[in-house]
MIDOSE-1310 file (N, C-alpha, C; in nm, 2 decimals, decimal comma, always signed):
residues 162
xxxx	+2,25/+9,57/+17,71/+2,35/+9,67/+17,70/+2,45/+9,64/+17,59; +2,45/+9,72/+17,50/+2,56/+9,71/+17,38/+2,69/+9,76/+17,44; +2,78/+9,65/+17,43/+2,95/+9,68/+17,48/+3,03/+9,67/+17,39; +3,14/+9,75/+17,39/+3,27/+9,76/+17,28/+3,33/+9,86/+17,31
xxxx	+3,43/+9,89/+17,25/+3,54/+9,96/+17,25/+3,46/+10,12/+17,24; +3,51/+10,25/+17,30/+3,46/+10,36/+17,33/+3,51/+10,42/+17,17; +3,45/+10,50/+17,14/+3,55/+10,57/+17,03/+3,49/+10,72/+17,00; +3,57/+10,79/+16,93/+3,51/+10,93/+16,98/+3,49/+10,98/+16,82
xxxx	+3,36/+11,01/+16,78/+3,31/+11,01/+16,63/+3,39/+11,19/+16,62; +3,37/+11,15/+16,49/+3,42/+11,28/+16,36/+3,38/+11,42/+16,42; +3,23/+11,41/+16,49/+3,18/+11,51/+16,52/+3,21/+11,56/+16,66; +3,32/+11,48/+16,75/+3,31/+11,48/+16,86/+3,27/+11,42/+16,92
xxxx	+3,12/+11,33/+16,90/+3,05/+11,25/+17,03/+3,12/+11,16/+17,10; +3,09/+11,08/+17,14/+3,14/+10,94/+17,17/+3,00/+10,83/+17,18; +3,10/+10,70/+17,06/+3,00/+10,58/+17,03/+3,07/+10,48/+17,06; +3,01/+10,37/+17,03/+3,09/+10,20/+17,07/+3,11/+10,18/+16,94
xxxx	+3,26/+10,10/+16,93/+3,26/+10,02/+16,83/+3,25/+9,89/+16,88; +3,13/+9,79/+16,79/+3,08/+9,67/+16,83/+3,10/+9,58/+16,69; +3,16/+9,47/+16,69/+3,18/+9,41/+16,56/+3,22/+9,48/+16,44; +3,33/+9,60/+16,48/+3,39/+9,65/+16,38/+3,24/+9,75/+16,31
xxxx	+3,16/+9,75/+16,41/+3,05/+9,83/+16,37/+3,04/+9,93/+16,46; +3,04/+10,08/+16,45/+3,03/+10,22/+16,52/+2,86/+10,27/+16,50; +2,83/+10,22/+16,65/+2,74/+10,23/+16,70/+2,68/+10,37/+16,78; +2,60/+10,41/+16,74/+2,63/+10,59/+16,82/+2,50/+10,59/+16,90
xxxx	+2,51/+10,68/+17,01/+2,35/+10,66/+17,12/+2,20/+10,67/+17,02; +2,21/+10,74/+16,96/+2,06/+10,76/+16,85/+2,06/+10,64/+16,82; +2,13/+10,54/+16,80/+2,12/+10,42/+16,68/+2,07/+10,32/+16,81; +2,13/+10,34/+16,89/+2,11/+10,26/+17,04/+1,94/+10,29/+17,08
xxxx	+1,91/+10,44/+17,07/+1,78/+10,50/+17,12/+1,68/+10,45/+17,03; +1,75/+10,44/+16,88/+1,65/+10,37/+16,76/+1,57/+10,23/+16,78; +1,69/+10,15/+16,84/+1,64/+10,00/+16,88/+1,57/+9,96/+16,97; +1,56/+10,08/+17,08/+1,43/+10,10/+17,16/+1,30/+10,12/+17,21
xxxx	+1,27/+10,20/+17,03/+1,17/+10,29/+17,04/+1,11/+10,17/+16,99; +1,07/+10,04/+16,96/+0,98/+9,98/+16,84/+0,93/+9,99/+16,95; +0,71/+9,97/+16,88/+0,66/+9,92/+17,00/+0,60/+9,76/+16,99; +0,52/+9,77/+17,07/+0,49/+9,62/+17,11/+0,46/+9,52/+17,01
xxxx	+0,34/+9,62/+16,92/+0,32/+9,52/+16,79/+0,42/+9,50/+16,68; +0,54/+9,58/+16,70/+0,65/+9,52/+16,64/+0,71/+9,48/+16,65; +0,79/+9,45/+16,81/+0,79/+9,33/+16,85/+0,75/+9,20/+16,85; +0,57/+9,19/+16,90/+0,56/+9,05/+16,86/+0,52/+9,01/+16,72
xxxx	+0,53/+9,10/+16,61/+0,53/+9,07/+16,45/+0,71/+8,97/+16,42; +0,74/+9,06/+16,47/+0,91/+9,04/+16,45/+0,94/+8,86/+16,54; +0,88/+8,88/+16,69/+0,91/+8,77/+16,76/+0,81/+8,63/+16,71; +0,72/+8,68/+16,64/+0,59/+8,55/+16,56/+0,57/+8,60/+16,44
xxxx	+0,67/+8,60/+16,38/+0,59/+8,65/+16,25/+0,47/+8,56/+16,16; +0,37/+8,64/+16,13/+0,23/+8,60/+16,04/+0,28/+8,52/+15,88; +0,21/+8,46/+15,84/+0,22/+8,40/+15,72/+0,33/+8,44/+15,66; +0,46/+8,35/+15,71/+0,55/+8,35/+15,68/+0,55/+8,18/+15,60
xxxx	+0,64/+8,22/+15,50/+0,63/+8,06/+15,41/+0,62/+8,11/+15,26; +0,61/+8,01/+15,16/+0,58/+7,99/+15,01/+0,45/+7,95/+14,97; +0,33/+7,98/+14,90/+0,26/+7,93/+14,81/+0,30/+7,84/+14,71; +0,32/+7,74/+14,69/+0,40/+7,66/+14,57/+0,32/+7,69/+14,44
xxxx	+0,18/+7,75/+14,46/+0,13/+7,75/+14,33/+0,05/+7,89/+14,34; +0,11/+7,98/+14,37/+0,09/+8,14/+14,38/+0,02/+8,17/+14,27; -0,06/+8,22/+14,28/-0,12/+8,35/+14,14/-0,03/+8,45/+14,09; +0,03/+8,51/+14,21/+0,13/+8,60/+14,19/+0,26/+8,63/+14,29
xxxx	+0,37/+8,64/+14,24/+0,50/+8,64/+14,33/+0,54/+8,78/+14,29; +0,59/+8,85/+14,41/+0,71/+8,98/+14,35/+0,78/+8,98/+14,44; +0,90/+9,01/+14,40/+1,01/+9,04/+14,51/+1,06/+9,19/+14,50; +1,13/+9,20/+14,60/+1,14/+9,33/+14,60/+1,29/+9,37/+14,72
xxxx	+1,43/+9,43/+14,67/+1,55/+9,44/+14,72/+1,62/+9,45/+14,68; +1,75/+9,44/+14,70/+1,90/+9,42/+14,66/+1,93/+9,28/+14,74; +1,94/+9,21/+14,67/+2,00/+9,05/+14,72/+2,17/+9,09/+14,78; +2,22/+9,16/+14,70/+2,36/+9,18/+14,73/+2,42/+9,30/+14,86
xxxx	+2,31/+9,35/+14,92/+2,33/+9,46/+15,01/+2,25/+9,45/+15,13; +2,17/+9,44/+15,10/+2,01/+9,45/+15,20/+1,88/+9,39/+15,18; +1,82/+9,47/+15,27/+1,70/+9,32/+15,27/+1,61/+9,32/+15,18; +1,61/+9,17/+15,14/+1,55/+9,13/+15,03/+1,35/+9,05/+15,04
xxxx	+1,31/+9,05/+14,99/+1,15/+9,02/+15,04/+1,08/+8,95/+14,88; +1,04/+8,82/+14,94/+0,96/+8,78/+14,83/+0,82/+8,75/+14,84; +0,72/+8,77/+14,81/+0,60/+8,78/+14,88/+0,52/+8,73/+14,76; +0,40/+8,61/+14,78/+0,34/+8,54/+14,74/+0,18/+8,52/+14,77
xxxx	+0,10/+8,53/+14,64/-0,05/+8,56/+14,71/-0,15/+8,49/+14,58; -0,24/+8,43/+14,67/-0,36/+8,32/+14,61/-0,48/+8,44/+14,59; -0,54/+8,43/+14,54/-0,70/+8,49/+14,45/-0,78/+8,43/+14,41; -0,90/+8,50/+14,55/-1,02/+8,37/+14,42/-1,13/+8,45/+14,46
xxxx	-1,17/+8,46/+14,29/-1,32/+8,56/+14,27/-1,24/+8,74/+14,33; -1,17/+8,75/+14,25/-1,08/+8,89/+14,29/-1,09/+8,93/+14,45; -1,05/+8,81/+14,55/-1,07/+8,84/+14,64/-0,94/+8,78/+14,70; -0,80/+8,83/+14,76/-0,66/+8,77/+14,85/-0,73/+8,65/+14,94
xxxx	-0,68/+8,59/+14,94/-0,76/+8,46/+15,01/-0,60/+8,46/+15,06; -0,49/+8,44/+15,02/-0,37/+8,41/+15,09/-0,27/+8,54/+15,10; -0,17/+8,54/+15,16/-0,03/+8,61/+15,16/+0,07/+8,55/+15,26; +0,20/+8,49/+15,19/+0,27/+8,42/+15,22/+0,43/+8,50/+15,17
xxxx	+0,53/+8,53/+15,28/+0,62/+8,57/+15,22/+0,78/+8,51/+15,30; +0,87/+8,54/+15,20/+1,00/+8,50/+15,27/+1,07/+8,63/+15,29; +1,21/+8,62/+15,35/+1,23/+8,76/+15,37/+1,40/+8,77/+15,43; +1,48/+8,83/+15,36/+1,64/+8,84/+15,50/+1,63/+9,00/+15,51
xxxx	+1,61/+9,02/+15,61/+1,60/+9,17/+15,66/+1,62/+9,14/+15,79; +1,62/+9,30/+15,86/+1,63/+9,28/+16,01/+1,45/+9,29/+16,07; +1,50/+9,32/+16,20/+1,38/+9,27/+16,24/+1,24/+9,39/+16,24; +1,29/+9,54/+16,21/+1,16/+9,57/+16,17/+1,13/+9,56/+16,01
xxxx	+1,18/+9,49/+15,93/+1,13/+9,44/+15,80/+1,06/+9,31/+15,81; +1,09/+9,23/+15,86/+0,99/+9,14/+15,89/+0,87/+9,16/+16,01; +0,86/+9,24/+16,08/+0,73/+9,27/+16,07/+0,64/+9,36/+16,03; +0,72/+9,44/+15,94/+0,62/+9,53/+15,83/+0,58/+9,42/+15,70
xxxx	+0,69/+9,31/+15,67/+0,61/+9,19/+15,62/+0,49/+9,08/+15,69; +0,51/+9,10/+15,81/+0,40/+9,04/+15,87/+0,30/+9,08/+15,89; +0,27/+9,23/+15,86/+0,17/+9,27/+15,89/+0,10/+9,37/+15,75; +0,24/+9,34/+15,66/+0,11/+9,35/+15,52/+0,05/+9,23/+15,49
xxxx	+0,09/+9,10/+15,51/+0,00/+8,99/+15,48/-0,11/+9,01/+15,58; -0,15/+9,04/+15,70/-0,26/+9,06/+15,79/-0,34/+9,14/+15,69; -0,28/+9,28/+15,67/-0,35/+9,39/+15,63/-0,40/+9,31/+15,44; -0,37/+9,25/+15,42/-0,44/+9,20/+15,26/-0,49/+9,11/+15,22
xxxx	-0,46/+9,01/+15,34/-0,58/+8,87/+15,35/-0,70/+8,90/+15,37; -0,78/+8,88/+15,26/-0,96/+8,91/+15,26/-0,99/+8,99/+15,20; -0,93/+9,09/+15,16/-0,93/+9,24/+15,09/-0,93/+9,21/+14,89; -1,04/+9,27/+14,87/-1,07/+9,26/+14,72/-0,93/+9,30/+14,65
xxxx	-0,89/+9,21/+14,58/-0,80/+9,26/+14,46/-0,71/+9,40/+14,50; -0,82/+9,49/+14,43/-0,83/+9,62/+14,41/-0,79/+9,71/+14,52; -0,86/+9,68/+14,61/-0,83/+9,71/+14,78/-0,68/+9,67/+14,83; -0,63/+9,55/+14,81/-0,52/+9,51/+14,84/-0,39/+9,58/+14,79
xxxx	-0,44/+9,61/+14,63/-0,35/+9,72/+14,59/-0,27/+9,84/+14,63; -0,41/+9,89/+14,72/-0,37/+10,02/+14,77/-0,37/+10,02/+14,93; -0,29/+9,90/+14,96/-0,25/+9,93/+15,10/-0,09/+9,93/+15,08; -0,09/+10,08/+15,18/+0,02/+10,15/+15,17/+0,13/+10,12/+15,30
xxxx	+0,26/+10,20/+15,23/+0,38/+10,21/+15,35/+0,30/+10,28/+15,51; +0,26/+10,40/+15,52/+0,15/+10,42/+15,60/+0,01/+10,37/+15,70; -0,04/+10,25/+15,55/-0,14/+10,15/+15,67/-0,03/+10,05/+15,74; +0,11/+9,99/+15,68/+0,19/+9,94/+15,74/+0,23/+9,99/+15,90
xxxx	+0,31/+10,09/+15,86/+0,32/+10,15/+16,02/+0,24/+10,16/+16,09; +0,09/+10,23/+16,05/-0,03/+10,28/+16,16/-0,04/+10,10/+16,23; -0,07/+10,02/+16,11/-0,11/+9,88/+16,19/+0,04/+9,80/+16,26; +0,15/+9,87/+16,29/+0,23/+9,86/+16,38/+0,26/+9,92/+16,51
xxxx	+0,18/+10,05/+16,50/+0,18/+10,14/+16,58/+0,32/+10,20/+16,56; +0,35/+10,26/+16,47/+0,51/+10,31/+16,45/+0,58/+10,22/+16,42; +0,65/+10,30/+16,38/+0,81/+10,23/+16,35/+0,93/+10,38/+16,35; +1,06/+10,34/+16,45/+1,09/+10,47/+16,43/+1,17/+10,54/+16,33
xxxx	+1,21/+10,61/+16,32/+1,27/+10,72/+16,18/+1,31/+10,61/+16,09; +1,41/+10,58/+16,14/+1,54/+10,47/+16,05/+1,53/+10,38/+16,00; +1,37/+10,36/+16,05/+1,34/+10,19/+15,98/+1,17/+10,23/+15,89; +1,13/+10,34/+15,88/+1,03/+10,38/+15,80/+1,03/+10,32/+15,67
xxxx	+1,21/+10,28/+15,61/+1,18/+10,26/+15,49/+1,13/+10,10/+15,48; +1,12/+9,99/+15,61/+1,11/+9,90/+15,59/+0,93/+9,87/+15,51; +0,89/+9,97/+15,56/+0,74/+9,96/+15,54/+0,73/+9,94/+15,38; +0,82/+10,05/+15,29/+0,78/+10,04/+15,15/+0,83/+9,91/+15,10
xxxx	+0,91/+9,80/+15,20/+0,95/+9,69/+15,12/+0,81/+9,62/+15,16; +0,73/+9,54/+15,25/+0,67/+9,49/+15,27/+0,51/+9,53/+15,15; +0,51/+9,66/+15,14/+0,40/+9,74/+15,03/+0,41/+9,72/+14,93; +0,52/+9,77/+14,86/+0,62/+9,71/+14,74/+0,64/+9,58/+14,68
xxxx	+0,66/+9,52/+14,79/+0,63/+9,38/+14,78/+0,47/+9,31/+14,72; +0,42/+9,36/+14,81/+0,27/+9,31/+14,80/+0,21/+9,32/+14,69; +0,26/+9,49/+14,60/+0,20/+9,59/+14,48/+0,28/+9,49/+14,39; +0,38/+9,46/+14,38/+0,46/+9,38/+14,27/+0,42/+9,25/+14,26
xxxx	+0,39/+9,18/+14,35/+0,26/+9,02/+14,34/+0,17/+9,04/+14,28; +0,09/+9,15/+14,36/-0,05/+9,16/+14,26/-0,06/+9,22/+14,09; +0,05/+9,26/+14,09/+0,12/+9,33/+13,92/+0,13/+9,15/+13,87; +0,19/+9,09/+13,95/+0,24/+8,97/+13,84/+0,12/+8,88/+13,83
xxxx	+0,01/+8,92/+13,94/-0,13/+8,83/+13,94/-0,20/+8,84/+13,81; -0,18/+9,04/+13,76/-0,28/+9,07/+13,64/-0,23/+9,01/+13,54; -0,05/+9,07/+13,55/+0,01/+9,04/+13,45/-0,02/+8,87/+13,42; -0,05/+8,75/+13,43/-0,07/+8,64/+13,39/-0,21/+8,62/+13,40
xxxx	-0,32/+8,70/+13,43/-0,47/+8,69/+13,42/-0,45/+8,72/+13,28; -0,36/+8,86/+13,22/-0,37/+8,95/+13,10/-0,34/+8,79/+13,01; -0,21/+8,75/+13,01/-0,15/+8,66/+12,93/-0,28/+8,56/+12,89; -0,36/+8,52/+13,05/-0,43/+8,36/+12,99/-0,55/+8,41/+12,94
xxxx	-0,63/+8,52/+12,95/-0,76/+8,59/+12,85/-0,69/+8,66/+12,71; -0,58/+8,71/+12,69/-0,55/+8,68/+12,57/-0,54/+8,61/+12,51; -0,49/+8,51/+12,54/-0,44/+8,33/+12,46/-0,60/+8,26/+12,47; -0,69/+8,29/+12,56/-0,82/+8,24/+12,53/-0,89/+8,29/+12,38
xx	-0,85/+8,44/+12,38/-0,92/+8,52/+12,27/-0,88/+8,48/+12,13; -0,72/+8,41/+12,11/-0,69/+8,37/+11,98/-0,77/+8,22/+11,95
């Protein structure tokens, strides 16, 4: 149960103020709705960690506001063989990051690219309203590793070709 000070919002309602934070029932009802596999994504999260010798890294956030996501992934024979990521977000951001590395370990290159905000949530079984946009960090993330994968394939078959 969230406890604090009663306080009666702009609109009328009445919310809690909790850590100088105004808490209203929807935002209460929000933290309820996750379901199970986001919970235990969140409570264990999956290939969590660094690659020290990545093919490809992308990050993806505001370091200075909110949650920030660095996600890291190995290739061999255009095929994800790894996904490893760090992450400060709350807790349905880290498990839409836990469950894009499920969703892209083993998956061709090409394939991995196009796993979306969408297969995130379905392979969560939801996520509710307010936290939808965590999905495009964990996707985002993934699409911007594999961008930095090509982009240094491009660099080292050029420099072979001179």
């Amino acid at each position: 149960m969230i406890k604090g000070k009663l306080q009666t919002t702009e609109k009328g309602g009445i919310g809690r103020v909790y850590n100088d934070k105004k808490i209203f029932p929807e935002e209460v009802k929000s933290m309820i709705e996750y379901s199970e596999k986001v919970l235990e994504h969140f409570k264990n999260p999956r290939n969590a960690g660094v690659i020290e010798d990545a093919d490809g890294i992308g990050e993806i956030g505001d370091k200075n506001c909110g949650d920030v996501l660095r996600v890291f992934i190995k290739v061999a024979r255009d095929k994800v063989t790894d996904v490893k990521f760090q992450i400060r977000g709350c807790g349905a951001a880290i498990a839409c990051a836990s469950a894009m590395t499920e969703l892209a370990i083993g998956k061709g290159i090409d394939d991995a690219l196009m796993v979306s905000e969408d297969d995130i949530v379905e392979a969560l079984d939801g996520l509710p309203e307010a936290k939808l946009h965590c999905s495009n960090l964990g996707a985002a993330g993934l699409r911007k590793a594999i961008l930095d994968y090509f982009e240094k394939n491009l660099t080292k078959e050029c420099s072979n070709e001179i």
